[in-house]
N, C-alpha and C positions, 0 to 999 in steps of 0.2 A: 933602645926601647922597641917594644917587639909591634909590628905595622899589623894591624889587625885591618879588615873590612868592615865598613860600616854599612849595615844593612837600614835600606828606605822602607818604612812600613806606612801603608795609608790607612786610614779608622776603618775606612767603609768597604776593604777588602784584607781586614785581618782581628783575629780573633786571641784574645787575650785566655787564658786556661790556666786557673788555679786549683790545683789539687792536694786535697787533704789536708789543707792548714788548719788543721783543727786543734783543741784543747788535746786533747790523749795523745796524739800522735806525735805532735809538739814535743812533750815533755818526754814520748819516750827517746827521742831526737836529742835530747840533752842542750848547752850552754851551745853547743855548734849550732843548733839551730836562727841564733838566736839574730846574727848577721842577713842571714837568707828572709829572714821574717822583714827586714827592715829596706835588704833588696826590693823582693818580690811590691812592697807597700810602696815605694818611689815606683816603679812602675806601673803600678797598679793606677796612683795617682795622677800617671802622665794618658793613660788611658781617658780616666776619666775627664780630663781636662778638655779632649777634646769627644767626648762625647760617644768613647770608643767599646768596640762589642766585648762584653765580659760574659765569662761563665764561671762560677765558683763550684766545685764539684766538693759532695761531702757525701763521706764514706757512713755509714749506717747500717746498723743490724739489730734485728728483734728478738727477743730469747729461742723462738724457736727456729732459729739458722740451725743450718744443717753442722756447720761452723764450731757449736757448740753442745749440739744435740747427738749429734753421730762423730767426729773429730777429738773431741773432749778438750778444746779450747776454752779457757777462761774468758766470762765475759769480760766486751769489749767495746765501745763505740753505740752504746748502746739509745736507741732514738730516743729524743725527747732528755739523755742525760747531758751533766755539764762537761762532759769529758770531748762529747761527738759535738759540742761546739763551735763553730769557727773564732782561733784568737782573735784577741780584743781587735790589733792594729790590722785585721783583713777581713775584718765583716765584711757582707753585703749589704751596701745601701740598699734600700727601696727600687725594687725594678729591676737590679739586676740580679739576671739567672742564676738559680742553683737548680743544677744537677747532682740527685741522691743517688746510688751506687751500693751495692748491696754484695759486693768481691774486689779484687785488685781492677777491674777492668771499668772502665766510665764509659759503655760500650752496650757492655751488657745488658739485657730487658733494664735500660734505661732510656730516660726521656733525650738524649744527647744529639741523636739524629734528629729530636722535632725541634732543638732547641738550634742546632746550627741552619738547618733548613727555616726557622723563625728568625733568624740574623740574616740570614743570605749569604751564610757562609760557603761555598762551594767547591768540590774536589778539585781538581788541574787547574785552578784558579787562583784561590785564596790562602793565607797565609795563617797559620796557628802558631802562637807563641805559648810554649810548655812551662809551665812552674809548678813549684811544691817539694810533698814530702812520698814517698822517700824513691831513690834515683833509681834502685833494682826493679822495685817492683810494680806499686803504683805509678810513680812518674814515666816508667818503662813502657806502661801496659797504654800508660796513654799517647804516650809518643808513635808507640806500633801501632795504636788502632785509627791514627792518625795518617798515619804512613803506609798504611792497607790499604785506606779508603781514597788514598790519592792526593792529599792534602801537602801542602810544603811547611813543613813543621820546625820550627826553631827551637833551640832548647839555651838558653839563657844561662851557662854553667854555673852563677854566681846566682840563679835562684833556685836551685834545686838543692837536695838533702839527702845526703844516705844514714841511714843507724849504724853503719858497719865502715868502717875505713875504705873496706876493699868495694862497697859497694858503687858510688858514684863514680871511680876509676873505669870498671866494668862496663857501666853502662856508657859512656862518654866515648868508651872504645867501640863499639858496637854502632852507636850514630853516628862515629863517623869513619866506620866501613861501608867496601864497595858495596855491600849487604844494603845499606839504608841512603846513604851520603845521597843521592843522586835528590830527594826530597827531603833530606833531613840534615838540619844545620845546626852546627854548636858554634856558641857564640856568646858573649858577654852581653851586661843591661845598658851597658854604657856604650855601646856600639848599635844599639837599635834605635834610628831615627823616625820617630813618630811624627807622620807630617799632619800638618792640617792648613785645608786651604792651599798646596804645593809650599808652604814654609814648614821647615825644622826645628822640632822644639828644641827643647832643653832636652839633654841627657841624662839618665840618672845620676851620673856623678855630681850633676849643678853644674856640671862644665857650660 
C-alpha cells in the first residue's frame, strides 16, 4: 500500500476554495463527476465542523459578455439562471463567502483579494485547499493565481474534475513540477488532517 504524507491543516490559518460546482458545469462533467461532488461535501463538512474559512466561487455571465457578444459562444452560466446554481449537496450555507467570477480566473475584477484579506488569509503564510470543476482550466487558473500571489496551495486530487480524460492528468503534472511544487501540493481528502483545538479530526474516509 502506497505511504502517502499526511498533511496538518489549522482553521484559522487555511482556506477551503470551491470552484464551480455549479448546476451547468456539473452536468456537462457528466456521471464522473458525481464521486468528486460527494468528495469535495465530506470535506467541505469537516471544515465546517470546526468553524473553518470557506469560499465558494461561482462562475457567472450576463448576455452582454464579450463571450457571447463578439466570440459567438452559446449562452451559458447565465446570472440569476438554474443552470449557474450551485448543486444541491455544496450550497452555501448563510455566511459563508461566494465569490462571482465572470472568466476562468477567481482573480479577476473579482471580490477574492477583499474576501481572503476578510478571512486573514495571508500569502507566505496560509494554506489554500483547491476543489472543483474543471482541472485544465478553472481549477487551474485558481491554483496559479494562488501560487502567484504566494500562497501554499493544496489540490485534493480526489476533489477535482476534468471534461476531458487528458485533462486532469495535465494539470496534476504541472503542480507537481519544479515550475510550481515548491508551493503547490497534490494530495488526497483523506490525507488532510483538519485540527481543531491541536486534535485531529476524522478524515474524509470516516477513517
Amino acid at each position: 500500500m502506497e505511504n502517502r504524507n499526511k498533511i496538518e491543516l489549522h482553521p484559522d490559518s487555511t482556506g477551503l476554495v470551491i470552484v464551480d460546482m455549479q448546476v451547468e458545469g456539473c452536468e456537462r462533467h457528466g456521471p464522473g463527476v458525481k464521486p468528486v461532488i460527494a468528495n469535495i461535501r465530506r470535506l467541505l463538512d469537516r471544515f465546517r465542523e470546526v468553524n473553518g474559512k470557506i469560499i465558494h466561487v461561482q462562475s457567472i455571465r450576463t448576455k452582454d459578455h464579450p463571450e457571447f457578444t463578439v466570440f459567438g459562444r452559446p449562452y451559458g452560466l447565465l446570472l440569476g439562471s438554474l443552470g449557474a446554481d450551485f448543486v444541491e449537496e455544496l450550497k452555501p450555507l448563510p455566511g459563508e463567502n461566494i465569490v462571482q467570477k465572470t472568466s476562468h480566473d477567481c482573480f479577476y475584477k473579482t471580490s477574492m483579494e477583499a474576501t481572503l484579506a476578510k478571512l486573514d488569509l495571508r500569502p507566505c503564510r496560509d494554506k489554500i485547499v483547491v476543489t472543483g470543476i474543471g482541472s485544465s482550466n478553472c481549477v487551474y487558473h485558481a491554483v496559479i493565481g494562488f501560487h502567484i500571489r504566494n500562497y501554499y496551495s493544496i489540490v485534493p486530487e480526489d476533489c477535482i474534475h476534468g471534461v476531458h480524460p487528458q485533462s486532469q492528468p495535465f494539470a496534476l503534472h504541472q503542480f507537481r513540477s519544479n515550475a510550481y511544487n515548491f508551493n503547490v501540493t497534490v494530495s488526497r481528502s483523506e490525507d488532510l488532517e483538519l485540527l481543531a483545538h491541536g486534535i485531529g479530526l476524522q478524515r474524509a474516509s470516516g477513517s
